[in-house]
C-alpha positions, 0 to 999 in steps of 0.5 A, a space after each residue: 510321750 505318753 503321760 505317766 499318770 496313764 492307766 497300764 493296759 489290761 494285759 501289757 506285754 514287753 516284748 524284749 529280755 528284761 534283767 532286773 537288780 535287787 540287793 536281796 531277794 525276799 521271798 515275798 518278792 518271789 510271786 510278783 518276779 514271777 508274774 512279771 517274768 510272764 509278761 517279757 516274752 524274752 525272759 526276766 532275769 533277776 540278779 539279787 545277793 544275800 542280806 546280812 543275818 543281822 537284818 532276818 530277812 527271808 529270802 528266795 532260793 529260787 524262782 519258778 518263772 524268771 531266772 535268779 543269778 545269785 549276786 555275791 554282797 559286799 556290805 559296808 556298815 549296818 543297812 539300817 543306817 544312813 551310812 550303809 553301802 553296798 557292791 554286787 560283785 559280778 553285775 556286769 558279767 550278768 548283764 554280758 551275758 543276759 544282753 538285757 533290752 531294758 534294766 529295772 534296778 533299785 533307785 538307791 545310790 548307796 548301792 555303788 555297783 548299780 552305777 557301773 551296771 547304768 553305765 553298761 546299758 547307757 554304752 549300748 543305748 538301752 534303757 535304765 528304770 530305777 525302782 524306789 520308795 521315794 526322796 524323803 527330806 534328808 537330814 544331819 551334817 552330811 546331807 548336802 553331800 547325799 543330796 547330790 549325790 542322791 540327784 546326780 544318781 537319779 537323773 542318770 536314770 532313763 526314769 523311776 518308779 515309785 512304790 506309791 504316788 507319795 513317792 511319785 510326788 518326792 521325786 516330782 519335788 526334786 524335779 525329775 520330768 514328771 513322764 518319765 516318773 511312774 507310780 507302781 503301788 506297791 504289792 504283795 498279793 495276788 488279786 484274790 480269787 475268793 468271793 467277798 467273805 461274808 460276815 453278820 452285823 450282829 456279834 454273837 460274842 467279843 469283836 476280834 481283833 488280828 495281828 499277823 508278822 514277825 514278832 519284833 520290838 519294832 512291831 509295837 504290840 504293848 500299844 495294841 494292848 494297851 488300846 483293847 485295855 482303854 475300851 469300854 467293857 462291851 467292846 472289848 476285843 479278843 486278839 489273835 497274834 499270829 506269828 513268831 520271833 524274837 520279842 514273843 517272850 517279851 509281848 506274852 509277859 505284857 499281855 498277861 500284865 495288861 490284857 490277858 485277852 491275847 491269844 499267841 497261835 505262833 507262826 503260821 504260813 499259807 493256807 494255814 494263815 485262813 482261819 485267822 483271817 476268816 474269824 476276825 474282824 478287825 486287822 491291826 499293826 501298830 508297829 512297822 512293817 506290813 506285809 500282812 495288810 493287804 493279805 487282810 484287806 483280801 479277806 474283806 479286813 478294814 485295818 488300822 495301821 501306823 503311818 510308813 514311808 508312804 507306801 500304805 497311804 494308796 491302799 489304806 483310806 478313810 473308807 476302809 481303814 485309820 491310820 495313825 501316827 507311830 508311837 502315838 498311843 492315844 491315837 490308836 486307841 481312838 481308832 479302835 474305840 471307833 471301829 469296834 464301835 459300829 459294826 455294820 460300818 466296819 462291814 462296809 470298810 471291810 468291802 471297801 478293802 476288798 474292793 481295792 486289792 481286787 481292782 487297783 492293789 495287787 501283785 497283777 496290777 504292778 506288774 502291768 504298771 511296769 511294764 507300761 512305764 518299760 514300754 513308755 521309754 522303750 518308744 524314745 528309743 531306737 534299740 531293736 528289741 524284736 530280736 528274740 
């Protein structure tokens, strides 16, 4: 077997049916579905439910190149808790009647019909890729019990991919055989067709400073405010807020409080997000989440971000970025005191950031990275999957 740290060939093909499992379907996913559905010469068939409104996901209606079966969502509990549990009725019928060469599902126990969907392909010899964040340590009274149960589901898997070489190292820790884990850096942008913007290392006015996504609590912006509001005169920044939501009364009545500077432009999507990018100089998200990240470092953006599951630790490094631990209000403030205060450097983070989503992170890229570790197992296999 090939080894798992071997890089995806330029333009890998697979050239079987491939179906492919998610408990929801974003919109933010549908791009890469589609990319992907073009390197299966048999098809891509992505079977997906829908999210409980509580969790104000937005999600796809519908996909241009691979095929959406709509999955029927039984939810037990709150998904944003450790006891959540989930079945999709109808798994089995879709896979009878895709008749897949090779499944990808979501590496995640507490999605119980998945198990009947390994069993299905396991009858019939084919092979089974899970698709997960990682096994971060696990904690509270129950957590022997989720641990094996988090193990035993793991090794039924033919092998797993990770959304970042972080999570690669979690499941390596829990002794999973090193080739058959893959590191799939996670992605939601293309590779950008825009040259590498240009910006001048002399201002002719404050730095700015963007925040783009969905205006949540958990989004932090009070420590984005209160970081601009710690910094010296001369570098204060103007800051742009692009996006809408729930919290946006509450972040509009602390800005006028603690820095006025903040410009809310509302919700902005496409095209109409290009402006914003252009102008600034500097991406932050003190919060979680982080779509917008790599949309920013396309537009030659250094970032400062809060520390996540892992999955920004590929894309976002000393050369281009700060990252700093959530909730930490000192730390934040540091950063942005250092980026704004050298601005030639922040250009030159600002092309390092460009340079990674046009040569290692992007949607493209991922989809190679799939395909090589379907293809890897594939060749363990007997299954004939030039049939098409």
């Amino acid at each position: 077997m090939m080894p798992s740290s071997a890089p995806p060939s330029s333009h890998p093909s697979f050239p079987g049916r491939l179906a492919l499992q998610q408990r929801v379907l974003p919109v933010y996913r549908a791009p890469f579905f589609d990319l992907l559905a073009g390197s299966c010469l048999g098809g891509l068939s992505v079977f997906a439910g829908q999210p409980l409104l509580v969790e104000g996901i937005a999600s796809a209606e519908s996909l241009n190149h691979a095929e959406y079966v709509p999955a029927r969502n039984i939810h037990f509990g709150d998904p944003s808790t450790r006891f959540y549990l989930c079945w999709q009725r109808g798994v089995v019928d879709w896979l009878e009647k895709v008749d897949p060469d090779a499944l990808i599902l979501e590496a995640n126990p507490r999605y119980l019909s998945n198990r009947k969907a390994i069993r299905w392909m396991k009858e019939r010899g084919r092979p089974v890729l899970g698709w997960g964040l990682g096994a971060p340590p696990l904690g509270g009274i129950l957590s022997p019990v989720r641990r094996r149960s988090r193990l035993s589901f793991l090794r039924s898997l033919d092998g797993i991919l990770a959304y970042s070489q972080k999570g690669a190292a979690e499941y390596r820790a829990l002794g999973l055989p090193p080739g058959r884990i893959f590191a799939a850096t996670n992605s939601a942008t293309p590779r950008p067709e825009r040259p590498l913007p240009h910006r001048p290392d002399i201002l002719d006015g404050p730095p700015v400073v963007l925040f783009v996504g969905r205006l949540q609590a958990r989004k932090r912006l009070d420590i984005l405010f209160q970081a601009c509001a710690a910094l010296p005169e001369e570098i204060r920044p103007r800051v742009l807020v692009v996006g809408d939501g729930p919290a946006r009364p509450q972040f509009e009545a602390l800005a006028e409080q603690l820095y006025p500077q903040v410009e809310f432009v509302g919700a902005k999507f496409g095209w109409d997000t290009e402006p914003y990018f252009e102008r600034a100089d500097l991406f932050a998200l003190p919060g979680t989440g982080g779509l917008a990240v790599q949309q920013a470092m396309s537009y030659a953006l250094p970032v400062i971000v809060a520390k996540g599951d892992g999955t920004q630790d590929d894309l976002v490094r000393p050369e281009n970025g700060w990252q700093v631990t959530p909730g930490d209000q000192g730390a934040f403030t540091a950063a942005l005191r250092e980026a704004l205060s050298d601005i030639p450097r922040l250009r030159h983070m600002g092309a390092e950031s460009y340079r990674i989503v046009v040569e290692e992170i992007n949607i493209e890229e991922m989809a190679s990275s799939f395909i090589y570790a379907i293809m890897t197992l594939i060749g363990e296999s007997s299954h004939d999957i030039y049939r098409i």
